[in-house]
Each structure stands twice: as structure tokens, then as C-alpha cells.
C-alpha positions, 0 to 999 in steps of 0.5 A: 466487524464492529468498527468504532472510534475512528481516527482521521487518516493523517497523511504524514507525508507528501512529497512531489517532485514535479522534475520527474514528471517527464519521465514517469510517463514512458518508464517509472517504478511504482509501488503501494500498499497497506499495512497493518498493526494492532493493539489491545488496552483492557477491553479495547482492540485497536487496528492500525492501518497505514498507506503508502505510496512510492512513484519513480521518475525512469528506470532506477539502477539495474544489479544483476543479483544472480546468473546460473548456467543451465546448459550449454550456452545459455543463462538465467540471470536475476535483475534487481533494480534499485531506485533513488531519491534522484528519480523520486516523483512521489512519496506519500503516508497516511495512516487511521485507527479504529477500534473493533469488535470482531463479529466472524471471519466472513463479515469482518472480512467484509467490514474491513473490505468497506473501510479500505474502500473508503480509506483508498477513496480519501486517497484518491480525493487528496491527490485530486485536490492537491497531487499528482493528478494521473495517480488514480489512472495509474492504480486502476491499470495496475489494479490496486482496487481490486486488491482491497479483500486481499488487504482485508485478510491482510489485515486479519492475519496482522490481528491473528499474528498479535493474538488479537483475532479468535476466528 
């Protein structure tokens, strides 16, 4: 993929309780993520890409979303749990744009795969500099990094879907 016209990645926002801190180190909640949309302008594809990130301090409230009798005396029961602003350690948003030029699956993929790579390590650099300072630690047990060609074909199917892909 052809990548061109890149925008900064903005963080649009940042939060840290640093109440909370105490308690993600036994038990949190965690998620995080890229998204992505797309565009097109006369000649111009665009690709918007987004990164989010959601850390609770503790267990949130546990609701029991289904139990089913399958035999005698025993049951299968569904958790959910729910988290809180009450328990939020970390929220955080950043976005960027580029423009593209699609070159086949395999090296878009590829182009894609690179520029997460890149877009993760700003990530990384800002909570070095001014955030939660364990945050890479806790990415790289979860394995977040290794999920970066699985978003890349995220990413294409996000084109795909908004008939803005052709291979």
C-alpha cells in the first residue's frame, strides 16, 4: 500500500486516576484496541485509524447473564462484569489519517502491519514520557504487538465493507 499524506496521531484523550493504582496491581480489567474508517474524495481514499485504551482499577460488578440446568444438579451460568468510572484507572484515544494507494493484499497488508507498528510505538513513547509507566508491560503479557497483522486485515476489511478495497 502506497501511504501518503499522513496526519499526526492526536491523543484525544487521556485520562489517569492514580487512586486506582493500588488495585490494578492484583486484579484490573483491561481492553484496547484499533479501529478503523474510511473515506473517499474524487481521486483520494483516506484510512482513519483510532486506538483506545480502557484500564480499571479491581473487579467491576459481576451480573450473572444466563444459568442453564444441564443435568441433575449441576449448572452452567454466564458472568458478565461491568466496570465503572468509580474503578477507572486509565482511559486513553489517539487517532491519525493517511491517504493510499492500494498495491494488492499481500503487500497492503504488509503496509498496514508497519504503520500499526509505528502508531503502537507512539503509543508506547507517550506513556513513557507522561503516563501510567507499567502500561507496555501489561500489553506485552496480553499480547497486544502480536496482534498487529490481525488489525491490518482489520483494517482491509473496514475498506472492504465501505467499497473502498478492489483486491
Amino acid at each position: 500500500m502506497k501511504i501518503f499524506n499522513i496526519q499526526p496521531i492526536k491523543v484525544t484523550k487521556y485520562i489517569f486516576n492514580e487512586e486506582h493504582l493500588d488495585k490494578s496491581i492484583a486484579d484490573f480489567g483491561y481492553e484496547s484496541g484499533f479501529g478503523y474508517g474510511g473515506t473517499k474524495t474524487e481521486s483520494l481514499s483516506t484510512l482513519l485509524i483510532t486506538f483506545g485504551i480502557l484500564y480499571y482499577g479491581g473487579k467491576g460488578k459481576e451480573t450473572i447473564l444466563s444459568h442453564d440446568i444441564i443435568g441433575d444438579n449441576h449448572y452452567q451460568f454466564s458472568f458478565a462484569t461491568e466496570n465503572s468510572d468509580d474503578n477507572l484507572l486509565l482511559s486513553y484515544d489517539s487517532s491519525c489519517q493517511f491517504n493510499f494507494e492500494s498495491e494488492g493484499l499481500e503487500a497492503d497488508v504488509l503496509s498496514i502491519t508497519e504503520f500499526l507498528g509505528a502508531y503502537y510505538a507512539h503509543t508506547e513513547k507517550f506513556f513513557q514520557l507522561y503516563g501510567f509507566k507499567t502500561l507496555p508491560e501489561i500489553e506485552q503479557k496480553i499480547g497486544v504487538r502480536r496482534g498487529l497483522e490481525l488489525s491490518a486485515v482489520s483494517a482491509i476489511d473496514s475498506l472492504r465493507a465501505n467499497n473502498m478495497y478492489e483486491f
